[in-house]
N, CA and C atoms as a LAMMPS dump frame, in Angstrom:
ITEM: TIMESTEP
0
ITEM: NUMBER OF ATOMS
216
ITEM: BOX BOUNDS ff ff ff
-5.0000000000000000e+02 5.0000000000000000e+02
-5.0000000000000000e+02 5.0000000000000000e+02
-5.0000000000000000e+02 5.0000000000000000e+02
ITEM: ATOMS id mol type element x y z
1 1 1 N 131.081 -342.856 -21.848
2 1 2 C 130.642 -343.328 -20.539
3 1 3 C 129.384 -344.173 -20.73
4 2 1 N 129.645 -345.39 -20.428
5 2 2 C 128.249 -346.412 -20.709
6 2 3 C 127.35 -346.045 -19.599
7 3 1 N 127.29 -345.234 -18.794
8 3 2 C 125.852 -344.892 -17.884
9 3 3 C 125.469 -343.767 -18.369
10 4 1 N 126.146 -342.849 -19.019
11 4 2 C 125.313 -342.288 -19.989
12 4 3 C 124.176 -342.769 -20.772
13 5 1 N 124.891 -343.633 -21.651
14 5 2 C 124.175 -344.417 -22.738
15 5 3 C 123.201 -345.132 -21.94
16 6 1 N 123.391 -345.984 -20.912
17 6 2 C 122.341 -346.589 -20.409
18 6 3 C 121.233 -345.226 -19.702
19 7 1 N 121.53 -344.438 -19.706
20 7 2 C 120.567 -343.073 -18.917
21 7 3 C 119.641 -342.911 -20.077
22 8 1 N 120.131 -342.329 -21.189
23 8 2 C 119.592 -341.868 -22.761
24 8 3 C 118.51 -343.154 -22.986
25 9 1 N 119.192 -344.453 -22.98
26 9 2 C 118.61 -345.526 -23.77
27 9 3 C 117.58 -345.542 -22.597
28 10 1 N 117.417 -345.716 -21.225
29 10 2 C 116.153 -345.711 -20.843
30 10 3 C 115.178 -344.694 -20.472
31 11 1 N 115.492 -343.192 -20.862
32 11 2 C 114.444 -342.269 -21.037
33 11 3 C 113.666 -342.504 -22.18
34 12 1 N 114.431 -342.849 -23.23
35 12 2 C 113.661 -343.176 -24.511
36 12 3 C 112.646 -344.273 -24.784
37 13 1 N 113.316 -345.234 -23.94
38 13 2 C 112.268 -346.181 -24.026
39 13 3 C 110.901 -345.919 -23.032
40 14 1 N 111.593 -345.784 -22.043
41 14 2 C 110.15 -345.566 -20.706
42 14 3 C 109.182 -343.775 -21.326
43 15 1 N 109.975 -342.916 -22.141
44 15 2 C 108.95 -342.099 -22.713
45 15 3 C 108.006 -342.897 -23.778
46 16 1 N 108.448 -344.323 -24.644
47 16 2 C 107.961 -344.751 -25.54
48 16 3 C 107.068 -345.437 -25.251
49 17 1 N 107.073 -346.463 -24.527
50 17 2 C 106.193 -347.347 -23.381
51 17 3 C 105.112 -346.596 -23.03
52 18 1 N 105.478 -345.398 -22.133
53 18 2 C 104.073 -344.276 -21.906
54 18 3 C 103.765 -343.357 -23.231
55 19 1 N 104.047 -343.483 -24.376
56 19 2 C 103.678 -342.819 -25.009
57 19 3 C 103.58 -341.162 -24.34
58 20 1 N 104.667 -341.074 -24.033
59 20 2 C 104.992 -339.152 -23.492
60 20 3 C 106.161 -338.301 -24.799
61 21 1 N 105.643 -337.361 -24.847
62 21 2 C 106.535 -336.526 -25.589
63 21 3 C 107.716 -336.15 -24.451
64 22 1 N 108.673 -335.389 -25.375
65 22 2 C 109.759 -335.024 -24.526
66 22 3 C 109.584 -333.903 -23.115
67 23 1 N 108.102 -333.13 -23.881
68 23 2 C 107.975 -331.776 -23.242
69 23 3 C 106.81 -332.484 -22.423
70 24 1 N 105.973 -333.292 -21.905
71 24 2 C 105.549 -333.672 -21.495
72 24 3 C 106.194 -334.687 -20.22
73 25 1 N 106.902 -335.603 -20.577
74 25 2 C 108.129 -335.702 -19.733
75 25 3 C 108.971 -335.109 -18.702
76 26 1 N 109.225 -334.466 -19.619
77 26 2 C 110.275 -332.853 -18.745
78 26 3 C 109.502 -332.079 -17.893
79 27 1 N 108.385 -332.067 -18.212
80 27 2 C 107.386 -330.983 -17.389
81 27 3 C 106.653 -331.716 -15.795
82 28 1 N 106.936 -333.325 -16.204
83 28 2 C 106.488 -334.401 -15.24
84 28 3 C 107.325 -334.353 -14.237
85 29 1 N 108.963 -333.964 -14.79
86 29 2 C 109.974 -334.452 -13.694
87 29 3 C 110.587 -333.148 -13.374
88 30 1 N 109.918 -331.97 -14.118
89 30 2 C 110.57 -330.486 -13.43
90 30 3 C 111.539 -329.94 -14.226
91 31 1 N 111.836 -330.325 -15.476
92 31 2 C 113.492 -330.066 -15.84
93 31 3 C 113.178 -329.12 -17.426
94 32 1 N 113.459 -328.665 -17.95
95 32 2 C 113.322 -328.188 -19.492
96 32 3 C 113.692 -329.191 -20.189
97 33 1 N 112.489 -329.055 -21.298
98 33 2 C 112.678 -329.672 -22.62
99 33 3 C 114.271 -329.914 -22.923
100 34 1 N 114.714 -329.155 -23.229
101 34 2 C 116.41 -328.534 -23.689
102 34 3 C 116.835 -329.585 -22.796
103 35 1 N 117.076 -329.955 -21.848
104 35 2 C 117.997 -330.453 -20.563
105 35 3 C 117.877 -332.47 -20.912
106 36 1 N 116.084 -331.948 -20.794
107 36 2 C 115.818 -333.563 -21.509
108 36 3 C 116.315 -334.101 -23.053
109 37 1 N 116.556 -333.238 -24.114
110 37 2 C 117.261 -333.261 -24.987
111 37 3 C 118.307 -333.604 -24.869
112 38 1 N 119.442 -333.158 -23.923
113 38 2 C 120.403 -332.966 -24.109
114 38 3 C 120.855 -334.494 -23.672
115 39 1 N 120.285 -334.806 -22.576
116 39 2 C 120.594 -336.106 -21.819
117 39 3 C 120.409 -337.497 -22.926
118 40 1 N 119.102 -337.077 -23.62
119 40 2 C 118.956 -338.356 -24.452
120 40 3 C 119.903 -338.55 -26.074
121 41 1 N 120.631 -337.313 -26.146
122 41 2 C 121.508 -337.071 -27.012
123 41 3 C 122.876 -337.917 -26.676
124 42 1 N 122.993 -337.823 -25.096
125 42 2 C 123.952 -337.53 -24.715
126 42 3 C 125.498 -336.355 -24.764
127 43 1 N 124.452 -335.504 -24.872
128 43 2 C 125.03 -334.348 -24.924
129 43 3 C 125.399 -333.359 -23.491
130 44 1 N 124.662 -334.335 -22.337
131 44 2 C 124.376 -333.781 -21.502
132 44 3 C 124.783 -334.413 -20.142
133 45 1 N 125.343 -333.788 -19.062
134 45 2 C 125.422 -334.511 -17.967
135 45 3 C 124.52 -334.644 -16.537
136 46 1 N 123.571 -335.149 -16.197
137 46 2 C 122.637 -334.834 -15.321
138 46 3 C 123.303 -335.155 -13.811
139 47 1 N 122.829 -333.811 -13.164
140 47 2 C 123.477 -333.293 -11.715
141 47 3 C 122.426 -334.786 -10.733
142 48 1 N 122.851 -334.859 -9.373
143 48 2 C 121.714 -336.419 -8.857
144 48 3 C 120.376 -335.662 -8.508
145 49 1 N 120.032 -334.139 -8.545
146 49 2 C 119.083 -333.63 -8.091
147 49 3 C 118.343 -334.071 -9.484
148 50 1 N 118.592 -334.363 -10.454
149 50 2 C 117.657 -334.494 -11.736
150 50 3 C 117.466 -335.917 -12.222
151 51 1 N 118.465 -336.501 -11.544
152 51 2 C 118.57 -338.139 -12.05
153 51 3 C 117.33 -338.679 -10.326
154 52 1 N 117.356 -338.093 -9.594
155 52 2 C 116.449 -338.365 -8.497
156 52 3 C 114.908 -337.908 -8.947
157 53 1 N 115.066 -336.821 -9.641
158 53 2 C 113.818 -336.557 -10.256
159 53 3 C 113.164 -337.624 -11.164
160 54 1 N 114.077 -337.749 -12.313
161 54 2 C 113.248 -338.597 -12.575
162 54 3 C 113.817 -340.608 -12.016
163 55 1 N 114.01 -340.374 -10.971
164 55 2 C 113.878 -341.88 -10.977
165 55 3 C 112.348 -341.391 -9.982
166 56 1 N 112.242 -341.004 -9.336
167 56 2 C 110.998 -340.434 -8.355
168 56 3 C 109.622 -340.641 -9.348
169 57 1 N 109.867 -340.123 -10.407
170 57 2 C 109.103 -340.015 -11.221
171 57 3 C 108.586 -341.335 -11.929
172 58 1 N 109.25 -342.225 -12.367
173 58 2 C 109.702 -343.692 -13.358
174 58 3 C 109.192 -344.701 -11.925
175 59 1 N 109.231 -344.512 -10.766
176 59 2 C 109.323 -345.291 -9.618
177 59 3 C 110.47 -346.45 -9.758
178 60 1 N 111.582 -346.128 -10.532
179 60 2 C 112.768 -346.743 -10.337
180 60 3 C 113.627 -346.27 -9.417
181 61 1 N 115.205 -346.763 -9.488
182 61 2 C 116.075 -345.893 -8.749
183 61 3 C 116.992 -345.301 -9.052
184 62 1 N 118.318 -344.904 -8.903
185 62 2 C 118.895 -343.964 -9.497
186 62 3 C 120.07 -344.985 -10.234
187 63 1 N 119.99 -345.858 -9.684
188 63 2 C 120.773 -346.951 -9.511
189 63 3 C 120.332 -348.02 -11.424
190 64 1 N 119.013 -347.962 -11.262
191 64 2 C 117.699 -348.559 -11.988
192 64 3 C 118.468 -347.728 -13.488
193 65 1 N 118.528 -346.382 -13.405
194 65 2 C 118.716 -345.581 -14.025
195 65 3 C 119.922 -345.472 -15.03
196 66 1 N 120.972 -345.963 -14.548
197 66 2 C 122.47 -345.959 -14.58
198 66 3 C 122.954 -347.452 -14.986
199 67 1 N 121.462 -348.2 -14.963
200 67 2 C 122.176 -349.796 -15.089
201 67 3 C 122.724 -349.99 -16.461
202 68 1 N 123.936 -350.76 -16.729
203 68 2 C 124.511 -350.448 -17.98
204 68 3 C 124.187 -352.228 -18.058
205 69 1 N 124.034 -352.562 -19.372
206 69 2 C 123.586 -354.109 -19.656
207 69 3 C 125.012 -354.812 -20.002
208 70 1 N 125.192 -356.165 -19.449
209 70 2 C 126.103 -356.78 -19.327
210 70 3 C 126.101 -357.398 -21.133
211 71 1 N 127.64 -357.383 -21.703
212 71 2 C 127.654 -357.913 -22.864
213 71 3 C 128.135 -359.281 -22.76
214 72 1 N 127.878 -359.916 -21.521
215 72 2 C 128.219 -361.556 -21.835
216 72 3 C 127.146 -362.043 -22.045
């Protein structure tokens, strides 16, 4: 699922940008370490109560969140 991948690929970057650890992160947007793991693995499927969290958080949208990049 490429909104996965686009979910993973921009926690990682916007934690990298702010220079935030994972547990620092997770603790910003309410969720466990583990959960934030799992998502940037993609191991994980996030419910909209957590993808609202952190877009709330990022001041993006959920939408922002999910954007998958066009390969043309």
């Amino acid at each position: 699922m490429p909104e996965r991948e686009a979910l993973a690929k921009y926690l990682k970057e916007y934690r990298k940008i702010y220079n935030e650890t994972q547990v620092e992160f997770a603790f910003h947007i309410g969720i466990s370490v583990e959960e934030l793991s799992l998502l940037e693995r993609l191991k994980g499927n996030p419910n909209l109560n957590t993808l609202q969290k952190i877009a709330a958080y990022t001041g993006d949208t959920v939408s922002d969140l999910l954007q998958v990049e066009d390969k043309n």
